[in-house]
Rosetta silent file (secondary structure, phi, psi, omega in degrees, C-alpha in Angstrom):
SEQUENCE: XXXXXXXXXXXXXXXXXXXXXXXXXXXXXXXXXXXXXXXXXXXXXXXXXXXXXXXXXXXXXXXXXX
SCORE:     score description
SCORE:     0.000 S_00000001
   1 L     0.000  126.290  172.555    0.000    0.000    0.000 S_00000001
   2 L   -50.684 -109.689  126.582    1.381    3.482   -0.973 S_00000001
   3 L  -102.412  -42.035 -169.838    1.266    6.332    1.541 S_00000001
   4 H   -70.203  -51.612  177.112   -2.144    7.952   -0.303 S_00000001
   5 H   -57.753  -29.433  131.023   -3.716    4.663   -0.108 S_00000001
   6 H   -19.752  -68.044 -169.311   -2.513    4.413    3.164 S_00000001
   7 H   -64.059  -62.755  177.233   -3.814    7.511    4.663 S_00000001
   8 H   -13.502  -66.005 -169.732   -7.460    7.036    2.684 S_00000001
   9 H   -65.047  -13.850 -169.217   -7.577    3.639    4.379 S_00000001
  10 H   -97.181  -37.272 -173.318   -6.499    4.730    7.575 S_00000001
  11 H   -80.326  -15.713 -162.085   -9.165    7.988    7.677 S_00000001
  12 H  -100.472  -34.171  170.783  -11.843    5.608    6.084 S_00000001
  13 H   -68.177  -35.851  169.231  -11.112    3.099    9.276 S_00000001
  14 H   -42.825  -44.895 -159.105  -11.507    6.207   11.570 S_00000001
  15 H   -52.344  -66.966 -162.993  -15.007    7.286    9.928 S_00000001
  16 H   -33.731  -35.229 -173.273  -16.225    3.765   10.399 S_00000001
  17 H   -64.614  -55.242 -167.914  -15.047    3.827   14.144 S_00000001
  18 H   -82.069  -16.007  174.515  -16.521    7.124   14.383 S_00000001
  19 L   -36.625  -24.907  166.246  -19.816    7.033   12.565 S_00000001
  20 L   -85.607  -29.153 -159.872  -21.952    6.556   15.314 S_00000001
  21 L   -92.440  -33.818  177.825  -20.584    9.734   17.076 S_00000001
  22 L    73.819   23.362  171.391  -22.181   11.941   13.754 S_00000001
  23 L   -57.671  129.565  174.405  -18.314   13.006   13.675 S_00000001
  24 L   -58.264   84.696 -164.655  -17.306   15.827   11.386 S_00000001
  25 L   -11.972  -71.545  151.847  -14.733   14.813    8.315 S_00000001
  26 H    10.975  -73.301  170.393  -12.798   17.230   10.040 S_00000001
  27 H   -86.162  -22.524   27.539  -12.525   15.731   13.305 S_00000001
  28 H    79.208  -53.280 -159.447  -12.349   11.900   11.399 S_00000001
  29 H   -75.124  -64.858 -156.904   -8.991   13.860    9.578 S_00000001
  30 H   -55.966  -22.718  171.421   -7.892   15.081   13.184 S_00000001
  31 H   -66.868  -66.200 -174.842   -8.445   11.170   14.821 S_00000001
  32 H   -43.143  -49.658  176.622   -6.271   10.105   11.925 S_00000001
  33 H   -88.675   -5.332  134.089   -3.246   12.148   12.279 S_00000001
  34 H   -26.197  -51.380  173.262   -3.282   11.220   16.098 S_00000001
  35 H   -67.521  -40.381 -177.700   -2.733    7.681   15.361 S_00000001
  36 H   -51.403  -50.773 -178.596   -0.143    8.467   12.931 S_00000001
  37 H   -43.949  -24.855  170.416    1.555   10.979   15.526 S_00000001
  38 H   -81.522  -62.635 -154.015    1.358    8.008   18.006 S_00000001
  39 H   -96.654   39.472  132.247    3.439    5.674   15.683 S_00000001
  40 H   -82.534  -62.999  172.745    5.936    8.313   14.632 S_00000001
  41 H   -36.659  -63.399 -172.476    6.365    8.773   18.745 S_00000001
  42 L   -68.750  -39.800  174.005    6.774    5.116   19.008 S_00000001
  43 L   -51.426  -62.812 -173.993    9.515    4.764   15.836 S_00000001
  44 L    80.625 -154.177 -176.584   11.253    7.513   17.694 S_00000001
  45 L  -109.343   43.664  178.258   14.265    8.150   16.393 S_00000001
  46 L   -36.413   94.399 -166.186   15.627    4.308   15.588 S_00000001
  47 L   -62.466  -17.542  172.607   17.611    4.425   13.072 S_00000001
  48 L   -87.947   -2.313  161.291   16.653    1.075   11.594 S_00000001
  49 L   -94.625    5.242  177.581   13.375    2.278   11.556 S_00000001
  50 H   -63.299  -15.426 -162.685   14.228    5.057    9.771 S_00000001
  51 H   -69.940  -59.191 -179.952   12.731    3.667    6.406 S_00000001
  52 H   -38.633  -51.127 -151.436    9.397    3.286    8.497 S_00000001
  53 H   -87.784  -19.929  161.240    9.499    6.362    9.529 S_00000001
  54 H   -81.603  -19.224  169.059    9.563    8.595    6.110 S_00000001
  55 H   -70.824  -72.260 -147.273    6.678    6.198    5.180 S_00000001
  56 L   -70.165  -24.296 -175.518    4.378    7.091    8.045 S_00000001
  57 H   -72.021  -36.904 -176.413    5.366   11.095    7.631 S_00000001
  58 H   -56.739  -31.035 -173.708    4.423   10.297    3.942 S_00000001
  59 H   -72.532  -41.864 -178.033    1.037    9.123    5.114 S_00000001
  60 H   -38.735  -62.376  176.794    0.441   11.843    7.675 S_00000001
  61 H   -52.220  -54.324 -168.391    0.780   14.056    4.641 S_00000001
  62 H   -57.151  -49.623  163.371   -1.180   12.582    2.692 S_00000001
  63 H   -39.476  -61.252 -178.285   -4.388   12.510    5.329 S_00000001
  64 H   -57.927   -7.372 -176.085   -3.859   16.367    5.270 S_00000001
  65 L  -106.611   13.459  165.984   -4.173   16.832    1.965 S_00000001
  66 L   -65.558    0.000    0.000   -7.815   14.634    2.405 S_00000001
């Protein structure tokens, strides 16, 4: 999975989570980059995880540009 297809899929698992709540795309975006923000925080700065870790920033972007 790419980073766009990533993010999609990751903001599209949020809705579903959140859908019951009558949550705003908005706040659904703002869920999303949370998790990501948690597994950048968990990569840290590892260097063998460094690979990992330019993927998940790619996805982050890409959710913001949803």
């Amino acid at each position: 999975m790419n980073p766009k297809e990533k993010a999609t899929w990751i903001v599209h698992q949020m809705y579903g989570a959140l859908f019951h709540t009558n949550a705003e795309p908005a706040h659904v975006k703002q869920c999303a980059l949370i998790a990501v923000d948690e597994i950048l925080v968990m990569i840290g700065g590892k260097w063998k995880l460094h690979e990992q870790r330019n993927i998940w920033n790619e996805v982050k972007k890409e959710i913001e540009k949803l």
